[in-house]
C-alpha positions as a Markdown table, in Angstrom:
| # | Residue | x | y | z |
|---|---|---|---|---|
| 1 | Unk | 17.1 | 46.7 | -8.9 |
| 2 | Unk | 19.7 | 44.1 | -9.2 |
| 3 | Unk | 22.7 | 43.6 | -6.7 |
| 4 | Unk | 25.3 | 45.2 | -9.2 |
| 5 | Unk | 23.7 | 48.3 | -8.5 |
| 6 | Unk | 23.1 | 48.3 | -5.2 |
| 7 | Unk | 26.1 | 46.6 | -4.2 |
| 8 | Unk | 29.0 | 48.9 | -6.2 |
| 9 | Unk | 27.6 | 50.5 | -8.8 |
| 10 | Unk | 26.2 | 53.3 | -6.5 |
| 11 | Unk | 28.5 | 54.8 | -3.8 |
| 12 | Unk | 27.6 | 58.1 | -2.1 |
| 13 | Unk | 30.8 | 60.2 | -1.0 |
| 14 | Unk | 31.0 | 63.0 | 0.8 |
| 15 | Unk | 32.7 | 66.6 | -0.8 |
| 16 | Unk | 31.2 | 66.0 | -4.2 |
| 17 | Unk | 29.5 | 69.5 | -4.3 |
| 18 | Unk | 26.4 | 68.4 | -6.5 |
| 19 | Unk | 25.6 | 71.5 | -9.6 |
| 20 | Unk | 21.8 | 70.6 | -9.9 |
| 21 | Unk | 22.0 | 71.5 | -13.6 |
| 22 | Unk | 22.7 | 67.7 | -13.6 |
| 23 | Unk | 23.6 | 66.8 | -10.1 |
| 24 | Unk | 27.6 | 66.3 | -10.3 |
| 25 | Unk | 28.3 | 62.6 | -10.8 |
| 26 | Unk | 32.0 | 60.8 | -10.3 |
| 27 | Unk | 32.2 | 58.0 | -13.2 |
| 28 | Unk | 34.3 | 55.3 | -11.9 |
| 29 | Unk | 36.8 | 54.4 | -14.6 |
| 30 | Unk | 37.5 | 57.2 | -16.5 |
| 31 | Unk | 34.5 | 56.6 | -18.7 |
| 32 | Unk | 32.6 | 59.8 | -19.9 |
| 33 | Unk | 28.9 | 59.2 | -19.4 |
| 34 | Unk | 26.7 | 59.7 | -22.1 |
| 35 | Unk | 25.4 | 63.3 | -22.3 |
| 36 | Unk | 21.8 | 62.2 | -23.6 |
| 37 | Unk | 21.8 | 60.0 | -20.2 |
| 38 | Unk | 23.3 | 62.5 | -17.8 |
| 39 | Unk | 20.3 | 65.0 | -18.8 |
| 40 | Unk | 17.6 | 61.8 | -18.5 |
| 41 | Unk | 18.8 | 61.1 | -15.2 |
| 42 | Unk | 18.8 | 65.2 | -14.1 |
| 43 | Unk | 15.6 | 65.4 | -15.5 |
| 44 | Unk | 14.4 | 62.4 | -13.3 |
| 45 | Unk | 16.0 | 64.1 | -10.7 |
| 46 | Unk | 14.4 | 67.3 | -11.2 |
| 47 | Unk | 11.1 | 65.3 | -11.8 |
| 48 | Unk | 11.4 | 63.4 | -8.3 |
| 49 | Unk | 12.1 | 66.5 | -6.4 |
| 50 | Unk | 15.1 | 66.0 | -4.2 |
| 51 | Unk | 16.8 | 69.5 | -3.7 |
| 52 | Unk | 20.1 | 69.7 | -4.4 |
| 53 | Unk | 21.3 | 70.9 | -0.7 |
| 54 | Unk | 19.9 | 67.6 | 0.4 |
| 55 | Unk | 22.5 | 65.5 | -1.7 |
| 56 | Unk | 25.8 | 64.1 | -0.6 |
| 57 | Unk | 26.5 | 63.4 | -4.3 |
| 58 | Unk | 26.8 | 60.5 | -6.5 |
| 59 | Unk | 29.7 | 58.3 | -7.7 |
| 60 | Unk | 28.9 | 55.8 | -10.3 |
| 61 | Unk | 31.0 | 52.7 | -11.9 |
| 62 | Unk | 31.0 | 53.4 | -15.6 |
| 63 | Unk | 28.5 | 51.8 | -17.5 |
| 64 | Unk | 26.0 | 51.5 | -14.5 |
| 65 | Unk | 24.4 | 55.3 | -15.6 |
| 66 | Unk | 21.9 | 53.4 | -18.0 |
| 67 | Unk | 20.1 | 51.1 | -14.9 |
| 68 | Unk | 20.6 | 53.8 | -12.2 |
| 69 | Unk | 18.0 | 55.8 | -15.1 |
| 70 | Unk | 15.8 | 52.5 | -15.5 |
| 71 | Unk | 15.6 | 52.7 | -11.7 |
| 72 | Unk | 14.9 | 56.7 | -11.5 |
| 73 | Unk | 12.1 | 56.3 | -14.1 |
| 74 | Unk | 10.1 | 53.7 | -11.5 |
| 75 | Unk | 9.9 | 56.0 | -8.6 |
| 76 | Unk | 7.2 | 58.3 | -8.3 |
| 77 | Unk | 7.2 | 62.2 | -7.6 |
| 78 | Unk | 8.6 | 63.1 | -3.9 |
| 79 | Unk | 10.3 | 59.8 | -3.5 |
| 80 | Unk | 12.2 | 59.6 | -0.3 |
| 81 | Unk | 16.3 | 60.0 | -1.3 |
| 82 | Unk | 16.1 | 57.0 | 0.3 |
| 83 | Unk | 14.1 | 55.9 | -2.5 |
| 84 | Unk | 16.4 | 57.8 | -4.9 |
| 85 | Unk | 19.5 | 56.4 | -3.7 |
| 86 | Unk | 19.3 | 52.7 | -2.2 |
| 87 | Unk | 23.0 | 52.5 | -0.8 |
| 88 | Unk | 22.6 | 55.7 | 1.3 |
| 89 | Unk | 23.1 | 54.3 | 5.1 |
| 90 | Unk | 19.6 | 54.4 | 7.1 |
| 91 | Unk | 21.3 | 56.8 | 9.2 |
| 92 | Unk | 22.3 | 59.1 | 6.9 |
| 93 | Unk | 18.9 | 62.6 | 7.0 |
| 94 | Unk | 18.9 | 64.1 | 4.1 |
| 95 | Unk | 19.9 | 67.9 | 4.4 |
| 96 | Unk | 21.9 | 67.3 | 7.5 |
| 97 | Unk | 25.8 | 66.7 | 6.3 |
| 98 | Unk | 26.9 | 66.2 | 10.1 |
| 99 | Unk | 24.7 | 62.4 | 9.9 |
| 100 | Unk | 26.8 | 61.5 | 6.9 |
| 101 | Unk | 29.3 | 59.1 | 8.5 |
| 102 | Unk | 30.6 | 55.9 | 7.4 |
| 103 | Unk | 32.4 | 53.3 | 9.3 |
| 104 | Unk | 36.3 | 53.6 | 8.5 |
| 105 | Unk | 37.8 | 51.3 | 6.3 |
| 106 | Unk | 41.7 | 50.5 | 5.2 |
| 107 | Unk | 42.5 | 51.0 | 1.5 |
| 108 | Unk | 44.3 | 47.9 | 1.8 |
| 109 | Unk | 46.5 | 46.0 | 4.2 |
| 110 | Unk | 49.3 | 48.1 | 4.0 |
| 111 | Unk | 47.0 | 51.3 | 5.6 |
| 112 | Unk | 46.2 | 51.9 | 9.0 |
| 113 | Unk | 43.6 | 49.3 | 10.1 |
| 114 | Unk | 41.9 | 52.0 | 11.9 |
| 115 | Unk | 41.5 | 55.7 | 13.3 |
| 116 | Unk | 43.8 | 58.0 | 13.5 |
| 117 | Unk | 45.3 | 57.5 | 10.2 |
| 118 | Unk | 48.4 | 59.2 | 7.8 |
| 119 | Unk | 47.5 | 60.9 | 4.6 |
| 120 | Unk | 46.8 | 58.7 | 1.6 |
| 121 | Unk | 48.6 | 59.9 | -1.7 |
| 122 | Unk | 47.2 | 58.4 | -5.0 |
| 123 | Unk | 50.2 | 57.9 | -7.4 |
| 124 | Unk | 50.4 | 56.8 | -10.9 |
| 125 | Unk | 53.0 | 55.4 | -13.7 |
| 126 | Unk | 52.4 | 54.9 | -17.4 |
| 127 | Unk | 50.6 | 51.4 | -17.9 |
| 128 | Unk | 53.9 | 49.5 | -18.8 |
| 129 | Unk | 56.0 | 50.0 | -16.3 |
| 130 | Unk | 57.6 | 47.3 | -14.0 |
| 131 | Unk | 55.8 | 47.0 | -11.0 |
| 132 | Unk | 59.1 | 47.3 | -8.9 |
| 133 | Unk | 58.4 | 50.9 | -9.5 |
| 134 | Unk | 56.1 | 51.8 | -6.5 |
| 135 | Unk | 58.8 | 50.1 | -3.9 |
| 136 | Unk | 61.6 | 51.3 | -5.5 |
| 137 | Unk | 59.3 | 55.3 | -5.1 |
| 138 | Unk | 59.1 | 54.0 | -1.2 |
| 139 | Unk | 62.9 | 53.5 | -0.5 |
| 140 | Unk | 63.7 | 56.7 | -2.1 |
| 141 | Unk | 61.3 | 58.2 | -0.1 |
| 142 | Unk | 62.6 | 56.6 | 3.2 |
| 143 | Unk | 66.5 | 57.7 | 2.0 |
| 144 | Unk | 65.2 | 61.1 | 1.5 |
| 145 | Unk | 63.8 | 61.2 | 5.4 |
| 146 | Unk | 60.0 | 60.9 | 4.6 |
| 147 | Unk | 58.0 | 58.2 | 7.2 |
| 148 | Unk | 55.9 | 55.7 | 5.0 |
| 149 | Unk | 53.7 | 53.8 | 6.6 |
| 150 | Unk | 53.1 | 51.3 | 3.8 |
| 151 | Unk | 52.0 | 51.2 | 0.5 |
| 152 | Unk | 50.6 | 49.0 | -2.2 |
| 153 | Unk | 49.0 | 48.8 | -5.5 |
| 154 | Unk | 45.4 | 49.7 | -6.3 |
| 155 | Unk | 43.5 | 46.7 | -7.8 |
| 156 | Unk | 42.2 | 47.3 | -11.5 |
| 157 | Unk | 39.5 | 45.9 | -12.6 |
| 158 | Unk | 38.6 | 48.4 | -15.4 |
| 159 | Unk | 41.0 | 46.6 | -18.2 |
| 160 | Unk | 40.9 | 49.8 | -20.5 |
| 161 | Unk | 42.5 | 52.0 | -17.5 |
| 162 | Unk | 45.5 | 53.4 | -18.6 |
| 163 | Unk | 47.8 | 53.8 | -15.7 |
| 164 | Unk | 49.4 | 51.5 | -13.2 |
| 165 | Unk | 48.1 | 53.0 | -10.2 |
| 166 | Unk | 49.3 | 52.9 | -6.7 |
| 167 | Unk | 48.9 | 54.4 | -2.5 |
| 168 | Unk | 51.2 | 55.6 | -0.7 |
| 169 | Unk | 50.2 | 56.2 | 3.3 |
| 170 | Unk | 51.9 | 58.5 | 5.3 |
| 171 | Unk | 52.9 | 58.5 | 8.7 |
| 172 | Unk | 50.3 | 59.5 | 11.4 |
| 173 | Unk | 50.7 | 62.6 | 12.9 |
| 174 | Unk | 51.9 | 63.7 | 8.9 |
| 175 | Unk | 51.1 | 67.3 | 9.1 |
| 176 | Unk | 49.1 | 69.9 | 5.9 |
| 177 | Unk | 52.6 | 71.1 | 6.1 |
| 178 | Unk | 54.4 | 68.0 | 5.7 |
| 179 | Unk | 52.1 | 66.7 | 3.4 |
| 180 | Unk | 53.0 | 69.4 | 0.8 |
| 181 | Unk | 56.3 | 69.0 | 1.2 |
| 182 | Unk | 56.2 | 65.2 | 0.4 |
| 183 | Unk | 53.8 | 66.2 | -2.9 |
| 184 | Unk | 56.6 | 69.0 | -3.9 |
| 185 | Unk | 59.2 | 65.9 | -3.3 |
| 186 | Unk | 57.1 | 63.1 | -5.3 |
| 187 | Unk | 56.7 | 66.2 | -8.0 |
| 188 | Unk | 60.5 | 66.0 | -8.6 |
| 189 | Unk | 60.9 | 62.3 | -8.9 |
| 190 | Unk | 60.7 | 60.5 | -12.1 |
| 191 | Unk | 57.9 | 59.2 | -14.4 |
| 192 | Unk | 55.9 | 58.8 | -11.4 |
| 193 | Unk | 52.4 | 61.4 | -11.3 |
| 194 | Unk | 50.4 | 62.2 | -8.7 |
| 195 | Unk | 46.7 | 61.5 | -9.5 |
| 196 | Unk | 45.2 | 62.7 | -5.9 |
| 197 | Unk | 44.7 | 63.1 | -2.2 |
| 198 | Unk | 41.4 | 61.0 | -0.9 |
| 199 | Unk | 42.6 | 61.3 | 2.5 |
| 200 | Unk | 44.9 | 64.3 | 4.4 |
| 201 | Unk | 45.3 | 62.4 | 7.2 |
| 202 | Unk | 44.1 | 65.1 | 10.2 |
| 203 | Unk | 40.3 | 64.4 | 9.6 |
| 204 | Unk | 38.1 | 64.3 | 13.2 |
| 205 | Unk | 35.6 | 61.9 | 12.1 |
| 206 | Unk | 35.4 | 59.4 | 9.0 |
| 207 | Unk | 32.7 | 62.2 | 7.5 |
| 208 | Unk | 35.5 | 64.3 | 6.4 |
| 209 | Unk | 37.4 | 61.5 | 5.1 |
| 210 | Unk | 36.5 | 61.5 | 0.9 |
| 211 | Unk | 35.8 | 58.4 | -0.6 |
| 212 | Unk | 35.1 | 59.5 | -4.1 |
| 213 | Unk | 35.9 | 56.0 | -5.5 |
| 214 | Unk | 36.6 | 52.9 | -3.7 |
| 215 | Unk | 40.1 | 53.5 | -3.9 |
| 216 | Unk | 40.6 | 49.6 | -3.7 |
| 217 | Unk | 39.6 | 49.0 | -7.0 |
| 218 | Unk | 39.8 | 51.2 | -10.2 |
């Protein structure tokens, strides 16, 4: 199994709920998988035997469905998930959701460097715009009376993604309430979308926080 795979083509997350008619899977990059390989790999699946409750779920860079199969088709019936899924952390038992922690990590430099952190908001502008569009988004927000911690722009590596993409943090101690307030502000402002919340900001542990893509690189 070659170091691509293992490395970052593979990432386990944790809210994914998986539907074991095909266990869910997350394609990095906005790339639809292959129907005739999404049914070989639940069939492998299926034929290996992990149960469904016991997955955290799958995200996979597009492109990297074809060797995760290869690598399904080696392992023999009643393989431990371990087995199934290389990247998952020794530590992690399947079945038991409260062992499935990660160690914190920054979405980039302008993010909390660690816990407690402020909510994370994905935004996004059509693929040509200026790049002076996320700060000039950040001093609006600042007139308007929100508290930004920082923000920055998400690395692409996918050159067939379509958006110019960006994260905004929020200030710690941002509450639910707040948050939604901020999202019904960014809804009014110009050309700019939102594309998601990985991170609320009032999570306990780094197992609630969802990391369904590296969010550092699209």
């Amino acid at each position: 199994m070659s170091a691509a795979l293992t490395r970052r083509s593979i990432a386990i997350v944790r809210k994914l709920a998986p539907a074991f008619e095909g266990t869910r899977l997350s394609i990095q990059g906005r790339v639809a998988m292959n129907r005739e390989t999404l049914d070989a790999i639940s069939r492998e699946l299926h034929r290996i035997g992990p149960r469904k409750e016991e997955l955290p779920g799958l995200a996979m860079a597009a492109g990297a469905e074809r060797e995760f199969l290869r690598h399904l088709e080696q392992l023999p019936v009643g393989a431990s998930l371990h087995d199934v899924f290389p990247d998952l952390p020794a530590h992690w038992l399947a079945g038991q959701p409260e062992t499935w922690t990660t160690p914190y990590g920054p979405i980039g430099p302008y993010d909390y460097q660690e816990l407690p952190t402020g909510p994370a908001v994905h935004v996004q502008w059509p693929k040509e715009s200026d790049p002076v569009c996320l700060d000039r988004l950040v001093a609006a927000a600042r007139r308007y009376g929100w508290t930004i911690h920082g923000a920055g722009f998400i690395r692409v590596i996918n050159l067939e993604w379509p958006t110019l993409d960006g994260m905004i943090i929020l200030a710690r101690g941002t509450t639910r309430e707040g948050l939604d307030e901020f999202l019904e502000w960014l809804d009014a402002q110009p050309e700019v979308t939102l594309a998601g919340v990985p991170r609320v900001g009032d999570e306990r542990s780094t197992s609630e926080i969802t990391r369904v893509v590296d969010e550092r690189s699209i």
